[in-house]
C-alpha positions as CSV (number, residue, x, y, z in Angstrom):
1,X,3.9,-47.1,-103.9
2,X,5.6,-49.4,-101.2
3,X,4.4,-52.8,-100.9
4,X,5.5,-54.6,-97.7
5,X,5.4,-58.5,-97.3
6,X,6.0,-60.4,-93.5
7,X,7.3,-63.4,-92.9
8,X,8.4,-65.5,-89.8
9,X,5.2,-65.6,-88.0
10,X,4.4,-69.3,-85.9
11,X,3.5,-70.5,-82.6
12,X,5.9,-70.9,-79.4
13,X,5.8,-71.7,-76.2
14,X,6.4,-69.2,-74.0
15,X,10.3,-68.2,-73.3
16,X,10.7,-68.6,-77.3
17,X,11.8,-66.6,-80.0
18,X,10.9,-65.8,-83.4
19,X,12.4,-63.6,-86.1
20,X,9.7,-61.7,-88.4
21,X,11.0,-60.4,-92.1
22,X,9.8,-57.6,-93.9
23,X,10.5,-57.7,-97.2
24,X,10.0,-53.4,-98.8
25,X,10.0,-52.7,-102.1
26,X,10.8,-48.9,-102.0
27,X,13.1,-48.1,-99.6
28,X,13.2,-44.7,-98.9
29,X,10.9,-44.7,-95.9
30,X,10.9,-45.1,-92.2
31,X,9.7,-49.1,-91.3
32,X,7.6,-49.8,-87.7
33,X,6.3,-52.7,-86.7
34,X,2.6,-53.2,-85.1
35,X,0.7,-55.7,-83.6
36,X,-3.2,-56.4,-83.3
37,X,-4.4,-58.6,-80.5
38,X,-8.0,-60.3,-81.4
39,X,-10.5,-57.3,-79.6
40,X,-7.7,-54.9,-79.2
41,X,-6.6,-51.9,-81.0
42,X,-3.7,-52.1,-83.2
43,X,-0.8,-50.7,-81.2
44,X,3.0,-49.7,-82.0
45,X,6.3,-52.4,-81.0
46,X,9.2,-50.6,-82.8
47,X,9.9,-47.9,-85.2
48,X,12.5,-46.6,-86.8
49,X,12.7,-43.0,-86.6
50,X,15.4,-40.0,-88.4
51,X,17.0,-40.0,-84.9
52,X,18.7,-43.0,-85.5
53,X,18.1,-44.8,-82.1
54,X,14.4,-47.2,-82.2
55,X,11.8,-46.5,-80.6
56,X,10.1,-49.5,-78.6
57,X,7.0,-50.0,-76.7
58,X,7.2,-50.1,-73.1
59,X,6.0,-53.9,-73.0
60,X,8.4,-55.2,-75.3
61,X,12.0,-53.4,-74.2
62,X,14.6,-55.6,-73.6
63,X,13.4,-57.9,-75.8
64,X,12.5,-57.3,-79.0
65,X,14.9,-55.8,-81.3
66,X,14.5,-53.8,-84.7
67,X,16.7,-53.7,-87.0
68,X,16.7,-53.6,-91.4
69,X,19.0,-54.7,-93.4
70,X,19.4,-52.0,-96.6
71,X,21.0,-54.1,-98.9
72,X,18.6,-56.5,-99.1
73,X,15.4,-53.5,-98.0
74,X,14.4,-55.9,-95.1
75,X,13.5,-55.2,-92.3
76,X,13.1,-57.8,-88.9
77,X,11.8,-57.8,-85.9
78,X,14.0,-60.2,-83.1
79,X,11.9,-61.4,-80.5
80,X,12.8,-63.0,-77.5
81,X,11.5,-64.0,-74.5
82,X,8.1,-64.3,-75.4
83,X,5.0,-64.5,-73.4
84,X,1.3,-65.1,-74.4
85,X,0.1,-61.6,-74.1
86,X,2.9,-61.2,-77.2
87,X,0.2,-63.5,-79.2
88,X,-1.0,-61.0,-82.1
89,X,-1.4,-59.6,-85.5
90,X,1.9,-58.5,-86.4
91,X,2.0,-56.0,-88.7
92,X,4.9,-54.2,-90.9
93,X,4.2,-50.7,-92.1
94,X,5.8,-47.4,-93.6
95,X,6.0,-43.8,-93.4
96,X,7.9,-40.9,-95.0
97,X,8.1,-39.2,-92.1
98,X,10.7,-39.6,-89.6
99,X,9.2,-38.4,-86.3
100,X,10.7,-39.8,-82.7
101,X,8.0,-38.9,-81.2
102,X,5.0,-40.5,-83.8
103,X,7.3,-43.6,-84.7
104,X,4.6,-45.8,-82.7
105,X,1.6,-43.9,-84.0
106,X,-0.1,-46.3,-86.5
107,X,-1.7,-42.9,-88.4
108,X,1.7,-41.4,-89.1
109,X,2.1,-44.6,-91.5
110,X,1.0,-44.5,-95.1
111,X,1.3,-48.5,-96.2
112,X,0.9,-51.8,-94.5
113,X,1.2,-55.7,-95.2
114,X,-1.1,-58.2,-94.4
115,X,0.5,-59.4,-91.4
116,X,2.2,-62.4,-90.1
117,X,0.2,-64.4,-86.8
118,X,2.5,-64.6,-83.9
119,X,0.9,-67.4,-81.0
120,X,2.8,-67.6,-77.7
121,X,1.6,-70.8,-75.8
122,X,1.8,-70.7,-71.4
């Protein structure tokens, strides 16, 4: 059983930045992050995958960065540059599986936390 706690949520002004945490217990999976905008699906920002190399979602490249931090089994999302379509849901969740290709797919993850509320102000 993983259980997965976030952190680091608030509201900015557009521009901003904000760092989420992810604190894992169980650390032998692959981490994502997603997001759920109030009457929009849940969709995938970042994953980690067995290739090594993130996988991000085409509107937030080149400014949010994934990354965990083994020794302490956290993982973070880095976000910068923020804009109101950003505000959100955000959501960390694990999988055992390390697929490229299904590292944004919400059903190839197994746990979830109970999110942290990002709000980007124009």
């Amino acid at each position: 059983q993983v259980q997965l706690v976030e952190s680091g949520g608030g509201s900015v002004q557009a521009g901003g930045s904000l760092r989420l945490s992810c604190a894992a217990s169980g650390w032998r999976y692959f981490m994502g992050w997603f997001r759920q905008a109030p009457g929009k699906e849940r969709e995938g920002v970042a994953g980690m995958n067995a290739g090594g190399s993130p996988r991000y979602a085409d509107s937030v490249k080149g400014r949010f960065t994934i990354s965990q931090d083994n020794a302490e089994n956290t993982l973070y999302l880095q976000m910068n540059n923020l804009k109101p379509e950003d505000t959100a849901m955000y959501y960390c969740a694990a999988r055992s599986g390390g697929s490229w290709f299904s590292a944004l797919q919400q059903y190839d993850y197994n746990y979830w936390g109970q999110g942290t509320q990002v709000t980007v102000s124009s």
